[in-house]
Each structure stands twice: as structure tokens, then as C-alpha cells.
Backbone as CSV, one residue per row, in Angstrom:
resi,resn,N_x,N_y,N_z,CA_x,CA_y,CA_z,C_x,C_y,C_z
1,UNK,49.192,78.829,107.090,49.689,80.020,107.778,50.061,81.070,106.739
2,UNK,49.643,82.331,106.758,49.601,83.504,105.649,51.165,83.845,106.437
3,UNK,51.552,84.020,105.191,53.173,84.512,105.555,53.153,85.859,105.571
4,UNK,53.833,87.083,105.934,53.916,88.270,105.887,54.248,89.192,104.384
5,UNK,53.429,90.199,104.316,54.661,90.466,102.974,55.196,92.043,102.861
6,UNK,56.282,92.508,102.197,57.150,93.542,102.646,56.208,94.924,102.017
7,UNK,56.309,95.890,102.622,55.461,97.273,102.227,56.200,97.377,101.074
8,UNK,55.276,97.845,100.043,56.206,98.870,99.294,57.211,99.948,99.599
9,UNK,56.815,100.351,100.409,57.601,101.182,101.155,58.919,101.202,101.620
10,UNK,59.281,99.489,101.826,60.318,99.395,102.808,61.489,100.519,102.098
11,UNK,62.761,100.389,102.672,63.373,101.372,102.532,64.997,99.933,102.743
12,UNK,65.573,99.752,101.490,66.580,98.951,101.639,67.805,100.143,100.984
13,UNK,68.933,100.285,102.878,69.780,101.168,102.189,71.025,99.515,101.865
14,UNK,71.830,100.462,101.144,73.344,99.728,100.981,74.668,100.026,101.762
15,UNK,75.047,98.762,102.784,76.422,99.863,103.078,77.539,99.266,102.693
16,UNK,78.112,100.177,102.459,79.663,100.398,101.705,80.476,100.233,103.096
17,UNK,81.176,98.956,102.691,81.973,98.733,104.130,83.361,99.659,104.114
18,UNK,83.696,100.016,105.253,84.490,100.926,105.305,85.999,101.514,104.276
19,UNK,86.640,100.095,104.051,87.425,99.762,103.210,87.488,99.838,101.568
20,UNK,85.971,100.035,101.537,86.052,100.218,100.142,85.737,101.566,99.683
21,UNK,85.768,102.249,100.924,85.423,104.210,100.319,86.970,104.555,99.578
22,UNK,87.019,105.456,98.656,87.785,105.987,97.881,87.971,107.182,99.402
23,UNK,89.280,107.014,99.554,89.978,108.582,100.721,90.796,109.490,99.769
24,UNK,90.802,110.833,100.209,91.714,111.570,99.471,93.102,111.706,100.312
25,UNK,94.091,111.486,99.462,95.451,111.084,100.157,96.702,112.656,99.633
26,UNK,97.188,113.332,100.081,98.228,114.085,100.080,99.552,113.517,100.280
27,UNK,100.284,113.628,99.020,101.549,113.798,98.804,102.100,114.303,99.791
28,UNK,103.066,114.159,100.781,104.077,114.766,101.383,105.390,114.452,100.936
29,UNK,105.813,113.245,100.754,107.099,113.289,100.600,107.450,112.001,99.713
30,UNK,108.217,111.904,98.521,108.654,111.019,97.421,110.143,110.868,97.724
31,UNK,110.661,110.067,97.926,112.265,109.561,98.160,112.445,108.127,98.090
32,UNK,113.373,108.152,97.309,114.956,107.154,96.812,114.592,105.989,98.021
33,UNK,114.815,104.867,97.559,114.833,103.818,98.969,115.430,102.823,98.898
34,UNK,116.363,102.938,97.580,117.183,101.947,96.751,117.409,101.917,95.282
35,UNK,117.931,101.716,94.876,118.307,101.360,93.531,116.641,100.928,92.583
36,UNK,116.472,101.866,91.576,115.429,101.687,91.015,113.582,101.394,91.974
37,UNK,113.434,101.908,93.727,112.879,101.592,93.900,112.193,103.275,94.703
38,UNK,111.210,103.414,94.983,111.229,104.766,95.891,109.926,104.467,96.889
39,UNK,110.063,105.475,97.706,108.628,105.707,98.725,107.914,106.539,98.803
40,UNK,106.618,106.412,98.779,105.478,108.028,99.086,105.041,107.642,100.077
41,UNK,105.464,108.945,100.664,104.669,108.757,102.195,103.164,110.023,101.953
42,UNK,102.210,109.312,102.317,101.021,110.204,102.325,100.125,110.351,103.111
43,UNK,99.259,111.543,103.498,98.632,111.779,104.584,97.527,112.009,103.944
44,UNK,96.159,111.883,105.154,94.775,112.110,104.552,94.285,113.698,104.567
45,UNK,94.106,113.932,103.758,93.398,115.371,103.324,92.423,115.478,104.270
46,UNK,91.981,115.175,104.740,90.797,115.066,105.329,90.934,114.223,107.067
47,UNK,91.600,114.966,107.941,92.015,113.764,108.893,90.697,113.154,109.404
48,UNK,90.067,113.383,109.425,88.303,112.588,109.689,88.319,111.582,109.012
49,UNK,88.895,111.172,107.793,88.649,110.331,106.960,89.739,109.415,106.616
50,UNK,90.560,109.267,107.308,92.005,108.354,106.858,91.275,107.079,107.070
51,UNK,92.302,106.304,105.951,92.484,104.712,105.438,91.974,104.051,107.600
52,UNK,91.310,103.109,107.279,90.889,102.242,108.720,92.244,101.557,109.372
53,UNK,92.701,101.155,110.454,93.278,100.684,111.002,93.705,99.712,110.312
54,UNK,95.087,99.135,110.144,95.046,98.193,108.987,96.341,96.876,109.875
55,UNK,96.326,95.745,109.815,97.177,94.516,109.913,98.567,94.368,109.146
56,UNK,98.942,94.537,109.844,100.429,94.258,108.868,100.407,93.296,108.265
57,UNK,101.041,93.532,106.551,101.080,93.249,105.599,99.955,93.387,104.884
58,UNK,98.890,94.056,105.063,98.146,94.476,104.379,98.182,95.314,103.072
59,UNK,97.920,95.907,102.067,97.799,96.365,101.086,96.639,97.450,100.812
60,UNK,96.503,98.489,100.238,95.937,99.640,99.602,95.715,99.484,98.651
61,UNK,94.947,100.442,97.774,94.677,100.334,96.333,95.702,101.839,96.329
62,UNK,95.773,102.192,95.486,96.520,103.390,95.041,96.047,104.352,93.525
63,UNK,95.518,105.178,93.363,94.496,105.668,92.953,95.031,107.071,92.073
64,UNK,95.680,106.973,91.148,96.561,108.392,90.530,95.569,109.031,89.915
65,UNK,95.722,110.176,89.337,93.770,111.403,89.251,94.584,111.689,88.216
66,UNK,93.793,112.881,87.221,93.756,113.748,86.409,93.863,114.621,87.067
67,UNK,94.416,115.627,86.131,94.411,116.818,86.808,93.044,117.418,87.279
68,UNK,91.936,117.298,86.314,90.432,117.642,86.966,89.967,116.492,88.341
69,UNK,90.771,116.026,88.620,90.575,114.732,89.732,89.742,113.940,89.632
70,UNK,89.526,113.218,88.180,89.296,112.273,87.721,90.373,111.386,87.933
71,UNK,89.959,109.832,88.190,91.086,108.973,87.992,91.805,108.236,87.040
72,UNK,93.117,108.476,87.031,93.658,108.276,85.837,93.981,106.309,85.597
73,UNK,94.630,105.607,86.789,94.776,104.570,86.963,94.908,104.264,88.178
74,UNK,94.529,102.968,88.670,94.959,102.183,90.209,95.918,101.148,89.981
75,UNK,96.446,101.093,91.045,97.192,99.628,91.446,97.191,98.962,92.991
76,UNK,97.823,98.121,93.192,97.459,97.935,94.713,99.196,97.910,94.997
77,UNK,99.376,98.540,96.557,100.715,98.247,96.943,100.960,98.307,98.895
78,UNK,101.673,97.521,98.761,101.670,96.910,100.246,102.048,98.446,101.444
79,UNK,101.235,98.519,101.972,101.989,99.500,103.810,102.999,99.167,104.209
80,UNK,104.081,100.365,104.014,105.406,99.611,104.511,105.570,100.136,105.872
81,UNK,104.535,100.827,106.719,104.971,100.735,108.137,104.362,99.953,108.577
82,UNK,104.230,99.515,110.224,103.659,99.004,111.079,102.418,99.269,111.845
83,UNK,101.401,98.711,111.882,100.031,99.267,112.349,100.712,100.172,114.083
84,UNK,101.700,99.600,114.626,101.368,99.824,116.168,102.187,101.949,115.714
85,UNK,102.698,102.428,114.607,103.044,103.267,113.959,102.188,104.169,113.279
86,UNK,100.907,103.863,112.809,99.926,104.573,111.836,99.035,105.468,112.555
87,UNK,99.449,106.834,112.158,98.761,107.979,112.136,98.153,108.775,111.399
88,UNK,97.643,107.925,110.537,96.744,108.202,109.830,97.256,108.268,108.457
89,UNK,98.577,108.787,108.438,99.859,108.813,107.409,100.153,107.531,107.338
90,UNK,100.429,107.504,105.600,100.407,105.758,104.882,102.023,105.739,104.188
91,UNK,103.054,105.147,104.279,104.451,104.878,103.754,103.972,103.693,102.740
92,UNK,104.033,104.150,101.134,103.999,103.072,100.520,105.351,102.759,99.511
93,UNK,106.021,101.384,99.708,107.366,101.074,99.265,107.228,100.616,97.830
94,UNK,107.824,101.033,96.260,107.016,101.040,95.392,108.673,100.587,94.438
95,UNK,108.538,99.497,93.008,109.659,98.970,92.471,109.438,99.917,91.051
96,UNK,110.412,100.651,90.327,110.066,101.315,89.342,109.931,100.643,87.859
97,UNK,108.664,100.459,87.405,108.489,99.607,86.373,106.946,99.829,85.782
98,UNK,106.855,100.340,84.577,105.923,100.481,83.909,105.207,102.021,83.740
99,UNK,104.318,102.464,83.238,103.744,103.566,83.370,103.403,104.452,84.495
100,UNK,102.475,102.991,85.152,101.906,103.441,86.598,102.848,104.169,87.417
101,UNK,103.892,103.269,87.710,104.969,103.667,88.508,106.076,104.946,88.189
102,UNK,106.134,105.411,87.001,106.860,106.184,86.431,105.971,107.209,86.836
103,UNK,104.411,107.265,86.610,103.655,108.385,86.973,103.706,108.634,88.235
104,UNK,103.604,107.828,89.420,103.989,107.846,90.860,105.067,108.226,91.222
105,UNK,105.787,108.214,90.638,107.383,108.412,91.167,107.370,110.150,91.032
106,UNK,106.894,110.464,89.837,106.977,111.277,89.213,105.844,112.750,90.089
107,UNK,105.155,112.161,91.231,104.171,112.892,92.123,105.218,114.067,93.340
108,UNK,104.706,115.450,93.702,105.583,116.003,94.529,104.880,116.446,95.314
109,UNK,105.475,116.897,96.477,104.586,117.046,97.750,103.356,117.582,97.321
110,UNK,102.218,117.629,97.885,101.037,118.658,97.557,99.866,118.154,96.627
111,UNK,100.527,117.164,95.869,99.510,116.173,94.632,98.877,115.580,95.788
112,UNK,97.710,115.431,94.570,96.940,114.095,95.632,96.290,112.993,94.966
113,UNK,96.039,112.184,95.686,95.702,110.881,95.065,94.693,110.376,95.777
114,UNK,94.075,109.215,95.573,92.899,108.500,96.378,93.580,107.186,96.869
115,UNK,93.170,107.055,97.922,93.721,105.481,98.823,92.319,104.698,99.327
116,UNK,92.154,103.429,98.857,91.172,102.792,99.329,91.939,101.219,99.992
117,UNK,91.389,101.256,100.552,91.517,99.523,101.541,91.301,99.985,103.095
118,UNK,92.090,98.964,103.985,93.037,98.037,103.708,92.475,96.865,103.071
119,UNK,93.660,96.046,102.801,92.670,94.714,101.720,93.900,93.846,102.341
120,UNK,93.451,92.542,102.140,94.890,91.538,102.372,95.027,90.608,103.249
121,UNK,95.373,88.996,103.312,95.346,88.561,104.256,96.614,87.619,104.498
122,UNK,97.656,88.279,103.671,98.812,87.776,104.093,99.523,88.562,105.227
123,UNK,99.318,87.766,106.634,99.169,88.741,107.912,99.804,87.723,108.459
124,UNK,100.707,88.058,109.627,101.114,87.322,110.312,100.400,86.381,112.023
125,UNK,100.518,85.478,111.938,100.295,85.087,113.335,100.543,85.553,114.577
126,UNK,100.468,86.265,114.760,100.996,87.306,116.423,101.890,85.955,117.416
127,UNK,101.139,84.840,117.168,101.694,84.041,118.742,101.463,82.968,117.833
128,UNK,102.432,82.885,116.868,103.187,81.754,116.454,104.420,81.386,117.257
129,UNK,104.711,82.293,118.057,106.159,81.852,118.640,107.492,81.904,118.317
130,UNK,107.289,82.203,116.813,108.984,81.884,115.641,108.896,82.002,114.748
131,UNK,109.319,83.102,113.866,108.627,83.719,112.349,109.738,83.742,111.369
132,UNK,109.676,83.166,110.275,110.760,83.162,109.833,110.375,83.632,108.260
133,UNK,110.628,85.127,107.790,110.573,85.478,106.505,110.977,85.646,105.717
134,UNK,110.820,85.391,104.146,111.677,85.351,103.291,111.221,86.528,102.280
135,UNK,111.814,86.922,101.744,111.625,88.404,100.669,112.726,88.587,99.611
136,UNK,112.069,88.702,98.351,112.695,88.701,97.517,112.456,90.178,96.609
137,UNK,113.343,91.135,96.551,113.163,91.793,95.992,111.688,93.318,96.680
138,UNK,111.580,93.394,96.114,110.160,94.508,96.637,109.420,93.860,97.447
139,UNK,109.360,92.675,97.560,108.752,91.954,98.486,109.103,92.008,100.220
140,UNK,110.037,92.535,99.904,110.577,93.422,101.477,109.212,94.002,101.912
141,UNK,107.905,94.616,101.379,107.542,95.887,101.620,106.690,95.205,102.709
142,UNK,105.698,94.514,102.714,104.801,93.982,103.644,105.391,93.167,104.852
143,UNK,106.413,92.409,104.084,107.334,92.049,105.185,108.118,92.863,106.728
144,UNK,108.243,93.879,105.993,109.224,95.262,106.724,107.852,95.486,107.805
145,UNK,106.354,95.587,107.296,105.810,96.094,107.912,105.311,95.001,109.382
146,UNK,105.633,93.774,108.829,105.023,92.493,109.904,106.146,92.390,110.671
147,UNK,107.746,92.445,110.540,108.881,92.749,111.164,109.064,93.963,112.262
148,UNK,108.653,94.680,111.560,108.813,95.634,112.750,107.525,96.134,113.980
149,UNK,106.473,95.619,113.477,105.518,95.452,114.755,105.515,94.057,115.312
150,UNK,106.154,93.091,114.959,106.469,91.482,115.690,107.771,92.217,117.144
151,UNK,108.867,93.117,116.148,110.053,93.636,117.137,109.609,94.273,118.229
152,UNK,108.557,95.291,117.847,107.978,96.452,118.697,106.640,95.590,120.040
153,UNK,106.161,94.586,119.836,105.415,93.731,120.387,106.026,93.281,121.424
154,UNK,106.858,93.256,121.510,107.780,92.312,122.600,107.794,90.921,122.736
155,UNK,107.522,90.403,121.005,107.609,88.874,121.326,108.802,88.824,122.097
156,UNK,108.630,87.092,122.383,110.195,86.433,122.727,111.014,85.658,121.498
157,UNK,109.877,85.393,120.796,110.353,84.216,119.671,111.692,85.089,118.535
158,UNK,112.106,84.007,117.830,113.079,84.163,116.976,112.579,85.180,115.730
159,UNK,112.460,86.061,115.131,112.161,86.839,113.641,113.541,86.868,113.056
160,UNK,113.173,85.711,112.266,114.508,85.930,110.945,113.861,86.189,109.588
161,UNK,115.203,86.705,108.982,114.518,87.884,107.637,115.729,87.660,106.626
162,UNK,114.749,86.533,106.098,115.898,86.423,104.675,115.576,87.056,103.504
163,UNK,116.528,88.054,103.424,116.407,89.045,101.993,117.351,89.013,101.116
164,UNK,116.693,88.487,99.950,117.235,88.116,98.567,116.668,89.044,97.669
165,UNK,118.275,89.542,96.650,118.259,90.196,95.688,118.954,89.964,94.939
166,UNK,119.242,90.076,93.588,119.861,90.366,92.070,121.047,91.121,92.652
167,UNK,120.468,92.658,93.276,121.748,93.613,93.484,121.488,93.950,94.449
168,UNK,122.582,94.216,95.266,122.804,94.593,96.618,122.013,95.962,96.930
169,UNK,122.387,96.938,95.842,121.974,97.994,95.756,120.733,98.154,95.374
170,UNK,120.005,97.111,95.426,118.288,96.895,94.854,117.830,96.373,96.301
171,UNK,118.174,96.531,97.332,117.405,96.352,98.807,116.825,97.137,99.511
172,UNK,115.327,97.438,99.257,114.828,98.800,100.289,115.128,97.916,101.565
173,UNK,115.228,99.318,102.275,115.262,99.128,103.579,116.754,98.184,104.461
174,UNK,117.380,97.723,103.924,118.164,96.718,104.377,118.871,97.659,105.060
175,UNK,119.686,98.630,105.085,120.111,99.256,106.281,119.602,99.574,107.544
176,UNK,118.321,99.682,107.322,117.447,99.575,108.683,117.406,98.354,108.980
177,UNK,117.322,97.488,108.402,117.049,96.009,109.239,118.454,95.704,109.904
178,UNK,119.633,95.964,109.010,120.906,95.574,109.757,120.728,96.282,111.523
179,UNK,120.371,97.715,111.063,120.384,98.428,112.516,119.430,97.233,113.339
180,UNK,118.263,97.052,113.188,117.284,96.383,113.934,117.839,95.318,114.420
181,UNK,118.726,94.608,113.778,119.256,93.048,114.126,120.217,93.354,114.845
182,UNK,120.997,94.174,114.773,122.418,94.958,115.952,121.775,95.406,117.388
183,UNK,120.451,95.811,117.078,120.017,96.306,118.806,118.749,95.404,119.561
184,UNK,118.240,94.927,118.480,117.288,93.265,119.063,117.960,92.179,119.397
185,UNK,117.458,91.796,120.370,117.676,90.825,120.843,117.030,89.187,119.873
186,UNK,116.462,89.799,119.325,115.375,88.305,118.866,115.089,88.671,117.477
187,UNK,115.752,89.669,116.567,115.746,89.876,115.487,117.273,89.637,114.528
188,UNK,117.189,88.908,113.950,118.589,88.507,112.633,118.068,88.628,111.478
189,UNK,119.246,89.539,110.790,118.933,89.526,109.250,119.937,88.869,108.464
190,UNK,119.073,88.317,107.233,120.287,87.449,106.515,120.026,88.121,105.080
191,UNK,121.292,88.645,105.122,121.185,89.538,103.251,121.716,88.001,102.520
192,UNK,121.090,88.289,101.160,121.268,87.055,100.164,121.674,87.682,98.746
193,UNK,122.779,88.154,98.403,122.952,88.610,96.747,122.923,87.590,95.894
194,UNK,121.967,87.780,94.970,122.298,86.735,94.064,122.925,86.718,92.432
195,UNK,123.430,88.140,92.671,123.881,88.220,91.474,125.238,89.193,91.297
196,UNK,124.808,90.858,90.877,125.443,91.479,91.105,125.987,91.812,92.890
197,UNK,127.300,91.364,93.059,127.638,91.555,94.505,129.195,92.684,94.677
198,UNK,128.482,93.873,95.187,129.501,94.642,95.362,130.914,93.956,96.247
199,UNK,131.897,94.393,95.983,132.949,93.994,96.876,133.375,94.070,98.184
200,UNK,133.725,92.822,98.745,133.795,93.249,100.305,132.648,92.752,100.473
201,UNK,131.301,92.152,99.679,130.340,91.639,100.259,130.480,90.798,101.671
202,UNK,129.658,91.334,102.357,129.535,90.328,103.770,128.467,89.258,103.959
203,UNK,127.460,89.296,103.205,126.477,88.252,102.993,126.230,87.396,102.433
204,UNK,125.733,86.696,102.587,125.386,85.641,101.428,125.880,85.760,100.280
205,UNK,125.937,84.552,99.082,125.522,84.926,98.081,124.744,83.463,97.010
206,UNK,123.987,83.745,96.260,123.498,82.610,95.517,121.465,82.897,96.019
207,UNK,121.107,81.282,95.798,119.772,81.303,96.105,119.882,80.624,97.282
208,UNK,118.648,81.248,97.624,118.187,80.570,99.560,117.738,79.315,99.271
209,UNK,118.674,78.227,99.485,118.401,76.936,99.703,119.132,76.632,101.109
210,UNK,118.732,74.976,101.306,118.388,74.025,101.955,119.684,74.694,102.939
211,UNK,120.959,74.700,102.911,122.058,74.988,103.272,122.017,76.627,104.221
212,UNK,121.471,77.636,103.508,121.362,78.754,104.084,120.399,78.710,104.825
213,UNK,119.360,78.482,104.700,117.960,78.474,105.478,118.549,77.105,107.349
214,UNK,118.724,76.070,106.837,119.572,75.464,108.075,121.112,75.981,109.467
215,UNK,121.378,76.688,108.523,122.404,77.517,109.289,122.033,78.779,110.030
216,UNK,120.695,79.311,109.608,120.292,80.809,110.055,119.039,80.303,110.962
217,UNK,118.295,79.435,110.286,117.025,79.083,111.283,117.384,78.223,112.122
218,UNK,118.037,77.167,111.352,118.359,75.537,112.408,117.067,75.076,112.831
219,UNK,116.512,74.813,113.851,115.090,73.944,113.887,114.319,74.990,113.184
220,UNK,113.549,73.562,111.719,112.373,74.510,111.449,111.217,73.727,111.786
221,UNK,111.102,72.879,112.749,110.000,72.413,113.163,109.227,72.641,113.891
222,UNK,108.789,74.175,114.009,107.879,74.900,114.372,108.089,76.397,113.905
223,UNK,107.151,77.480,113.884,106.934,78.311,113.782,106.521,78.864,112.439
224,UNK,106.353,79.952,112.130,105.357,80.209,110.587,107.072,81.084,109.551
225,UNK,106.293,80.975,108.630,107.281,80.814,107.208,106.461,81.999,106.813
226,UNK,106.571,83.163,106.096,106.199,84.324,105.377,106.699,84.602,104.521
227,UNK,106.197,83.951,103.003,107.083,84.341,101.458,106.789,85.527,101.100
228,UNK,107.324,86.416,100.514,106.761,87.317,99.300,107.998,87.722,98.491
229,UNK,108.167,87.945,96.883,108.414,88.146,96.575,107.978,87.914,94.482
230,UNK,108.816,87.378,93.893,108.305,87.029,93.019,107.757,85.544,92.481
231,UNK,107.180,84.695,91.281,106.812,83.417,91.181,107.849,82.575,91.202
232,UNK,108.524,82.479,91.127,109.537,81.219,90.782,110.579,81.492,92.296
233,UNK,110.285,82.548,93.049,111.135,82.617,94.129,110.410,81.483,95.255
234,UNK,109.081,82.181,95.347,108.397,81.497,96.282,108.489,80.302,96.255
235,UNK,108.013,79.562,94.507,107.907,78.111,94.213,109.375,77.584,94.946
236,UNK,110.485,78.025,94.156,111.828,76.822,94.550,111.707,77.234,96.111
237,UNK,111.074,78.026,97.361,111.693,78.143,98.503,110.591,77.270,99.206
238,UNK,109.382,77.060,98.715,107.882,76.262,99.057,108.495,74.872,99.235
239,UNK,109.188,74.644,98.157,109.844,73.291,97.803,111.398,72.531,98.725
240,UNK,111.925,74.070,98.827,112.799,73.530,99.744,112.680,73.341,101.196
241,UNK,111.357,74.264,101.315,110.723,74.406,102.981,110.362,72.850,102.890
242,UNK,109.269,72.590,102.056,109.010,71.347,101.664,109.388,70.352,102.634
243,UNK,110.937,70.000,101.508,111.746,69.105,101.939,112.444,69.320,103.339
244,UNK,112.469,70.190,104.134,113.048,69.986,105.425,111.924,69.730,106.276
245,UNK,110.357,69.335,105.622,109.300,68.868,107.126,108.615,70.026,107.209
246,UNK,108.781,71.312,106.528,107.941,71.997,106.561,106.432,72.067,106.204
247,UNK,105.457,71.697,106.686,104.014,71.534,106.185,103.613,72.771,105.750
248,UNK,102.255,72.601,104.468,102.167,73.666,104.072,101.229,74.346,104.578
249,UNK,100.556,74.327,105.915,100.000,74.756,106.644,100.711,75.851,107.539
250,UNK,101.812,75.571,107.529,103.047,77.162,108.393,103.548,77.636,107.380
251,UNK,102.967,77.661,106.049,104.072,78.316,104.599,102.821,79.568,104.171
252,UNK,103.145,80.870,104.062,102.059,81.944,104.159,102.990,82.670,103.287
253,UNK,102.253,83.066,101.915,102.495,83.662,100.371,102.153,84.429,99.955
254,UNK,102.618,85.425,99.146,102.370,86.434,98.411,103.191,86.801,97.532
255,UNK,102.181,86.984,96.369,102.817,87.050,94.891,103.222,88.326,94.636
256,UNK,104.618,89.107,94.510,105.232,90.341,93.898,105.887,90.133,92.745
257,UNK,105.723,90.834,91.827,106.527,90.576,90.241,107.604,91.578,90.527
């Protein structure tokens, strides 16, 4: 049997899946969001062309230019709103450390930058039933964003949100979550200082072990576990999930330095 064979001709295009086009992103607004940490909120230059619909806890690339709008450097950093929230405008929650970030911080309304993704598949289970997250540090950011579209969803299940820090004053967002846990019904937050602790502290203090995690969750024999923060946070909390029967099949990670 003579097999077929292709024209010279044929015509093989390439497509560039949506996520990986370079978008042009506008600066609107740079602000404070804690102690050594800040936020850019940015909109698409181009509203035809904004970042694709994206999953909470997803991630961006982040794309700083030259002044001739050449690019100067990328990094990747997590969406700190909620998909059921996105208008096309991207909130990214950012820890101040290194060049990159000094140059970002350092952006004012009107700059622009390039945004490519979404990318990421530390995403939550919608109908797990009982979500219980832990965040350490900047690691709030993807978290914040799977928290507040789990609230806005109308689960029924439990969302607890254990947030651990060094300094009290190093917590994005934690005043909003207190609000969130005061007017939800099915949302609790558990602040964790582990170091510097202003006075009058009302929360926690130390590392999230076996003891804190039992008193705030109580049964953990069901529902999904959501780490992020830094390496040695995740490891000792993997370990203590571990040991209370937690399989590592409901333990869902992500690495923040």
C-alpha cells in the first residue's frame, strides 16, 4: 500500500497558546501593604488584550522594560485577587528584596511593563468541602487569592487561614482577613507571630505545630491542606500534617523564599 506524501507546499503554522503572549500592562497604582512588602495594581494597555482568565493561586510572569521598551528583567509573582473579581486589572502582592524588586517598587502610575501567563497549578479544589491554609510570610499572596473566591462562592465548608510571620508588622493583608473572619460565617483566621511580637499581642505566638493546628482545625481527617510560604516552613508543617493522619495526597505546596 503506497502511503501518501506531504506537498511541498503544505503550510505548517505555530500557535502560541494564549498564556504565553507577552501583554502590555499599565502602572496604576504602587502602595505599602506591610512592613517591607508593597502592591502594583495594573491594567492592560490594550483592553482587547488583557492576561486570560486565570484560577486562583495562579501566577504571572512580570516583565520590567527599558526605557526604549526593551526588557530589562522578569520574575514570576502570584495574583493577589480572586478570579470571580478580575477585570482585566491584575493586583500583584510583592516582598522587598533584591534588585528586581527594588526596581518594581520603584515603578509610578503610567510606567508600563509586560505581563505574561497565567501559569500555576497550585489551585484549590472548589468541592473539597474543608480547606485549611497555611502561609508563611509573602506566601499570603496566592493564598489571599484562593480565600477570598472559596468566601465569595458560597461554600459551606470550614476555610481556615493560618498566617505565620517573624513580625506582626510583616503581614500583607491580615487586616482584611481579620475583617473577613468577623463577618463570615465559615471563615477563621489564625495570626501566628513568631518572633518579633508587638504588645498586647492577641495571637498566637511560636511555630504552627501539632498543638495550634488541633485547636483551630480539630478534625483533620478530611479536607485539603494549602502550604505556601518558604522551604523549611512547608517541610516542618508537611511533617506535622504528617503525623496527625494527614496523607500526602490532601497536602498542596508552593515554594516562596
Amino acid at each position: 500500500m503506497r502511503r501518501g506524501r506531504c506537498s511541498r507546499h503544505s503550510l505548517f503554522v505555530m500557535t502560541i497558546p494564549p498564556q504565553a503572549e507577552l501583554r502590555p500592562y499599565r502602572v496604576t497604582e504602587n502602595r505599602p501593604i506591610a512592613e517591607g512588602c508593597f502592591a502594583l495594581t495594573l491594567e492592560p494597555a490594550d483592553a482587547s488584550r488583557p492576561v486570560p482568565p486565570f484560577q486562583a493561586g495562579q501566577w504571572v510572569g512580570l516583565h520590567l522594560l527599558n526605557t526604549d521598551g526593551t526588557e530589562w528583567a522578569r520574575a514570576a509573582y502570584s495574583i493577589a485577587i480572586a478570579p470571580h473579581e478580575y477585570n482585566g486589572s491584575i493586583e500583584l502582592g510583592i516582598k522587598r528584596e533584591g534588585d528586581f524588586t527594588a526596581r518594581a517598587e520603584s515603578l509610578l502610575p503610567g510606567d508600563m511593563v509586560n505581563l505574561q501567563g497565567p501559569f500555576g497549578v497550585f489551585t484549590p479544589n472548589m468541592h473539597a468541602g474543608r480547606w485549611m491554609f497555611f502561609a508563611g510570610g509573602i506566601g499570603i499572596v496566592p493564598i489571599r487569592s484562593m480565600v477570598r473566591e472559596l468566601a465569595a462562592s458560597g461554600v459551606r465548608g470550614d476555610i481556615i487561614l493560618f498566617y505565620s510571620s517573624r513580625k506582626a508588622s510583616a503581614m500583607p493583608y491580615a487586616e482584611e482577613f481579620r475583617a473577613l473572619a468577623a463577618s463570615h460565617p465559615h471563615v477563621r483566621f489564625v495570626e501566628i507571630c513568631t518572633g518579633e511580637c508587638p504588645k498586647g499581642w492577641k495571637g498566637e505566638r511560636g511555630r504552627i505545630g501539632r498543638k495550634i493546628i488541633e485547636t483551630y482545625a480539630g478534625d483533620v481527617s478530611c479536607g485539603e491542606f494549602l502550604l505556601c510560604g518558604p522551604k523549611g516552613f512547608m517541610e516542618d508543617l508537611t511533617q506535622t500534617l504528617n503525623a496527625l493522619g494527614v496523607d500526602a495526597g490532601r497536602i498542596r505546596r508552593e515554594r516562596f523564599s
